[in-house]
PASE-694046 format. One record per residue: residue number from 1; residue in one letter; chain; x, y, z of N, C-alpha, C in turn. Coordinates in steps of 0.02 Angstrom, whole numbers, plus 50000, padded with zeros to 5 digits. Atoms other than C-alpha are relative to their C-alpha. Example, Ala and Ser with C-alpha at 12.3 -4.5 7.8 and 13.67 -1.06 7.14 Angstrom:
# PASE-694046
+-----+------+-----+-------+-------+-------+-------+-------+-------+-------+-------+-------+
! seq ! type ! mol !    nu !    nv !    nw !   cau !   cav !   caw !    cu !    cv !    cw !
+-----+------+-----+-------+-------+-------+-------+-------+-------+-------+-------+-------+
!   1 !    A !   A ! 50045 ! 49941 ! 50000 ! 50615 ! 49775 ! 50390 ! 50045 ! 50060 ! 50000 !
!   2 !    S !   A ! 49958 ! 49941 ! 49997 ! 50684 ! 49947 ! 50357 ! 49961 ! 50055 ! 50037 !
+-----+------+-----+-------+-------+-------+-------+-------+-------+-------+-------+-------+
//
This chain:
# PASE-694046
+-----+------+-----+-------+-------+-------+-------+-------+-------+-------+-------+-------+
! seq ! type ! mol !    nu !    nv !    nw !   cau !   cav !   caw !    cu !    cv !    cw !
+-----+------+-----+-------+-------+-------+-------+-------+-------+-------+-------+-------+
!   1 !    X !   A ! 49966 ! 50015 ! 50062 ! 49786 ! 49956 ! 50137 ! 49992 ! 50059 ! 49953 !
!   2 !    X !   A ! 49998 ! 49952 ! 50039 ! 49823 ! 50091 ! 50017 ! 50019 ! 49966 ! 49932 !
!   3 !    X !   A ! 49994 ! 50018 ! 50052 ! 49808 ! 50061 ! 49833 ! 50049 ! 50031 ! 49930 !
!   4 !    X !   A ! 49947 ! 49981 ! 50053 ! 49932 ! 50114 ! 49678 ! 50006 ! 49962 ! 49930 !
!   5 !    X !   A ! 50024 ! 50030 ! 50044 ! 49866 ! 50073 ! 49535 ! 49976 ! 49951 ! 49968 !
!   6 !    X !   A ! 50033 ! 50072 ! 50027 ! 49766 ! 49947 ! 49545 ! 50047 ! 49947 ! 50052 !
!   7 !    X !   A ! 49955 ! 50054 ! 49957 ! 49897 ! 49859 ! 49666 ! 50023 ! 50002 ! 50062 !
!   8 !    X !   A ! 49989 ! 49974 ! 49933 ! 49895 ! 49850 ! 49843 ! 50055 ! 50007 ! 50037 !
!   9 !    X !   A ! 49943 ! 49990 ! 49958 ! 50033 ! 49924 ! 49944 ! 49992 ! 49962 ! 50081 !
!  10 !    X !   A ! 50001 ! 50004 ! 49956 ! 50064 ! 49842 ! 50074 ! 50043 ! 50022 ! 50066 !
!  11 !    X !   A ! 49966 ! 49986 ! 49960 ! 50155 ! 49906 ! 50251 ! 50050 ! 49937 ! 50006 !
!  12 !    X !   A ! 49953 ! 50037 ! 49972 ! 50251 ! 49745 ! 50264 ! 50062 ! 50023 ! 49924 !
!  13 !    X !   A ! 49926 ! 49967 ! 50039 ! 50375 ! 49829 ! 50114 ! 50030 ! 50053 ! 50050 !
!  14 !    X !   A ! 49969 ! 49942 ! 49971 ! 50424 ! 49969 ! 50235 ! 50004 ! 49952 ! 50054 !
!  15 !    X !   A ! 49999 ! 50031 ! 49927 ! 50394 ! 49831 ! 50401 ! 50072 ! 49937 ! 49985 !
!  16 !    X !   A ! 49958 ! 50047 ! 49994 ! 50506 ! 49676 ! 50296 ! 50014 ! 49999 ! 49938 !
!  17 !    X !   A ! 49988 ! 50010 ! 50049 ! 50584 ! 49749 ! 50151 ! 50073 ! 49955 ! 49970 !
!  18 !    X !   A ! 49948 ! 50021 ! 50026 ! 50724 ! 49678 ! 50044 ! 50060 ! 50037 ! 50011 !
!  19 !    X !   A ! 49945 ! 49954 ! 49973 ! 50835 ! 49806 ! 50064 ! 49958 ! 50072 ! 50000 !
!  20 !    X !   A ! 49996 ! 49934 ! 49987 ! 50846 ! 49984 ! 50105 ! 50056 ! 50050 ! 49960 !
!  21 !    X !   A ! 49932 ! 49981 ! 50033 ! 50932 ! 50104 ! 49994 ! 49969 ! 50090 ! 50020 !
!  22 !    X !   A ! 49991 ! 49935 ! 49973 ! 50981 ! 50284 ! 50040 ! 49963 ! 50055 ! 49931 !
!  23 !    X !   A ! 50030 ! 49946 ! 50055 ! 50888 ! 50431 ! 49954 ! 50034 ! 50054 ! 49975 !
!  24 !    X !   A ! 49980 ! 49945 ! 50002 ! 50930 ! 50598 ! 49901 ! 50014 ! 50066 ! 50042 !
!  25 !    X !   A ! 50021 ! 49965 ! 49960 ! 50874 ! 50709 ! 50033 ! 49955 ! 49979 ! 50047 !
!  26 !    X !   A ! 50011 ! 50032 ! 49929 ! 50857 ! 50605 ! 50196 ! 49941 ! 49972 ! 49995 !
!  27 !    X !   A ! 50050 ! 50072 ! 50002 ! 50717 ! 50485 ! 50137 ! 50035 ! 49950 ! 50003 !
!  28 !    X !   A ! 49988 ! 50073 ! 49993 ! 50713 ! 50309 ! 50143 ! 49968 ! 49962 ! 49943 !
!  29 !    X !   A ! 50044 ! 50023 ! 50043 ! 50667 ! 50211 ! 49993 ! 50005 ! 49917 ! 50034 !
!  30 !    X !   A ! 50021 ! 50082 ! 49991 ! 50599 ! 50020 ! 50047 ! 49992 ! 49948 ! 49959 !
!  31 !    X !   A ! 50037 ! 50014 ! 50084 ! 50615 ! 49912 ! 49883 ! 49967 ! 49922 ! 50023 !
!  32 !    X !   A ! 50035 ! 50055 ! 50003 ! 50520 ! 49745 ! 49900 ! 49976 ! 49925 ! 49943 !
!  33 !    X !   A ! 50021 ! 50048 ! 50082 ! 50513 ! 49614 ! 49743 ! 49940 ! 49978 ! 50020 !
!  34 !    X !   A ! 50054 ! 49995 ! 50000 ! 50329 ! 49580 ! 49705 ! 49996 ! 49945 ! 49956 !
!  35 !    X !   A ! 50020 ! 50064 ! 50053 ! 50343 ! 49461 ! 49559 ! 50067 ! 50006 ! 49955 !
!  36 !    X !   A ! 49946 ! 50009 ! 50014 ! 50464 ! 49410 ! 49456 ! 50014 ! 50086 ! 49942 !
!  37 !    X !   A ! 49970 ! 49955 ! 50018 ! 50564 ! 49569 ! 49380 ! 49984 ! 50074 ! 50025 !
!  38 !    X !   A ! 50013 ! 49923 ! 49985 ! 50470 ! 49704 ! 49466 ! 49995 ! 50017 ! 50078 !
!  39 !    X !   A ! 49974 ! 50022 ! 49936 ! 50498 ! 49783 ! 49636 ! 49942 ! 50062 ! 50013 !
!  40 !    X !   A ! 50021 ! 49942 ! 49955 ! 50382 ! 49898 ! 49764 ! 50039 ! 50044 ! 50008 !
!  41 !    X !   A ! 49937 ! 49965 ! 49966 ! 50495 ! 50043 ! 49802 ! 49946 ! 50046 ! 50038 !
!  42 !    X !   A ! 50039 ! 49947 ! 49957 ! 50406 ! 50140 ! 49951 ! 50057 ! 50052 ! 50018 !
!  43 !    X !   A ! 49963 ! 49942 ! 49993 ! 50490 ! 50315 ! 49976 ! 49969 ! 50010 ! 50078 !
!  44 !    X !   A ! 50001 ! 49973 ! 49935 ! 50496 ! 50364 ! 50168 ! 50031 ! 50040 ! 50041 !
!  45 !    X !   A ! 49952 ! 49951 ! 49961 ! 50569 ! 50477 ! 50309 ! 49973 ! 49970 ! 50054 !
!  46 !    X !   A ! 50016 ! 50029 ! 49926 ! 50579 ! 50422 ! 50487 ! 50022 ! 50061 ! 50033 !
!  47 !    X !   A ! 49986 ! 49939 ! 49966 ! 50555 ! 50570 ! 50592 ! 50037 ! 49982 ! 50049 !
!  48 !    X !   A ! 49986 ! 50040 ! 49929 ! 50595 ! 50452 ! 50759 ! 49999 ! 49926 ! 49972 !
!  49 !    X !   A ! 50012 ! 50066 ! 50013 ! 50618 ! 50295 ! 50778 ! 49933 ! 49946 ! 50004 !
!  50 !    X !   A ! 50067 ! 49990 ! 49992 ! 50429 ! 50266 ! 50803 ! 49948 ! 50052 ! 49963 !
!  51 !    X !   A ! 50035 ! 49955 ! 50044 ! 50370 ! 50414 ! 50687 ! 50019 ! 49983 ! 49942 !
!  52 !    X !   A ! 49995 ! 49996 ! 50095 ! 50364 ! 50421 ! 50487 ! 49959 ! 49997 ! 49969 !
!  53 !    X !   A ! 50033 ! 50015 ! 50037 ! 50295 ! 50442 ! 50347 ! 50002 ! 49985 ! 49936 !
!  54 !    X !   A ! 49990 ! 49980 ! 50065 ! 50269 ! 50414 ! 50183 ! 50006 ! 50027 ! 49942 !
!  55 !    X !   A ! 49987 ! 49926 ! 50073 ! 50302 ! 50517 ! 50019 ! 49963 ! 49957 ! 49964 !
!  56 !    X !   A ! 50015 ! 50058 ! 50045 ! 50252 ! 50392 ! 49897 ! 50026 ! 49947 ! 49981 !
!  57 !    X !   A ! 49985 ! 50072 ! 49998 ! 50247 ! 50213 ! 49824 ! 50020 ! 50006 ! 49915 !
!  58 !    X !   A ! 49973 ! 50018 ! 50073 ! 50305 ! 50146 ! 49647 ! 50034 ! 49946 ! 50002 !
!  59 !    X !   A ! 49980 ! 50063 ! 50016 ! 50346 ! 50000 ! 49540 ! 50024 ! 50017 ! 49945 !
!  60 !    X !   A ! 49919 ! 50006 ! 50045 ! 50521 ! 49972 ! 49451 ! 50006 ! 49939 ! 49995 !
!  61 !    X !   A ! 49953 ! 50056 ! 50023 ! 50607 ! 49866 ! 49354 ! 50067 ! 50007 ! 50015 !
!  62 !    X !   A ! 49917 ! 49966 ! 50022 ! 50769 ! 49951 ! 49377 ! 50017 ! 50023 ! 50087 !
!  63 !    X !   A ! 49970 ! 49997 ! 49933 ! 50820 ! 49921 ! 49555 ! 50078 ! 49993 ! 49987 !
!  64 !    X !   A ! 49947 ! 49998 ! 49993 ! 50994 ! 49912 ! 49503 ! 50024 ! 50094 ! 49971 !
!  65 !    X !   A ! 49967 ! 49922 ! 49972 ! 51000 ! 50108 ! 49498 ! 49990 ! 50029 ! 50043 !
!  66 !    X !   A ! 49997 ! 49972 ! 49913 ! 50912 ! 50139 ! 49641 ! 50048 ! 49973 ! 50038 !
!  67 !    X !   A ! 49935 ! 50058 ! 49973 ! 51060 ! 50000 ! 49710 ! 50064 ! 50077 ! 50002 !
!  68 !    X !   A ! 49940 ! 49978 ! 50003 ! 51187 ! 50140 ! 49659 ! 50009 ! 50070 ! 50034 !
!  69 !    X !   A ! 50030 ! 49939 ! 49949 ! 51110 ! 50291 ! 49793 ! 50064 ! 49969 ! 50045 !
!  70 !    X !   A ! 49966 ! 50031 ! 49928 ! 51194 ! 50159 ! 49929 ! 49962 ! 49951 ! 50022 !
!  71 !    X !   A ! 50042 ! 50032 ! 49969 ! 51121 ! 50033 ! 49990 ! 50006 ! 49989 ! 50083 !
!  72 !    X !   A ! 50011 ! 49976 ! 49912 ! 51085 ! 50052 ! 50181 ! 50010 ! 49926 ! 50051 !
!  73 !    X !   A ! 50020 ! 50060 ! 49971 ! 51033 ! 49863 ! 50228 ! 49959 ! 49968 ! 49944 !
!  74 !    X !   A ! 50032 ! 50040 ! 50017 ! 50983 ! 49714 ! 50138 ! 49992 ! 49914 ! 50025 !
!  75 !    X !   A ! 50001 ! 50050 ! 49958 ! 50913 ! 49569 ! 50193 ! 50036 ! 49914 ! 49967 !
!  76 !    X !   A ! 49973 ! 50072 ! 50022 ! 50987 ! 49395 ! 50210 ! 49967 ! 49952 ! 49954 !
!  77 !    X !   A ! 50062 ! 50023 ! 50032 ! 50933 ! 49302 ! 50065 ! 50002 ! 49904 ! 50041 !
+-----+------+-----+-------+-------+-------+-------+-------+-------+-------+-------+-------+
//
């Protein structure tokens, strides 16, 4: 478990996030809702489909601009 201020990240945001929205320069951001109005966003790159890593983690309120990158996949609610 890796921590971020005081708040544990967990791998199941990158393993079963909410959606997937496209980055800038071939990352992957993972956003995750956490509680009501605020979301995990894990930043990633998948070298392989079996490799990756992460860049860093962060917590937003404002998933509707990360929303406007593209969104890649989101899950069925």
């Amino acid at each position: 478990m890796i921590w971020l201020a005081a708040i544990p990240i967990s791998w199941g945001a990158i393993e079963d996030p909410d959606m997937i929205v496209r980055g800038y320069a071939g990352e992957l951001l993972a956003i995750k809702r956490v509680e009501a109005g605020k979301s995990l966003v894990v930043v990633y790159r998948e070298r392989s489909a079996d490799d990756g890593f992460v860049i860093t983690a962060y917590l937003t309120c404002r998933v509707g601009l990360l929303m406007k990158r593209g969104v890649l996949w989101r899950k069925n609610p």
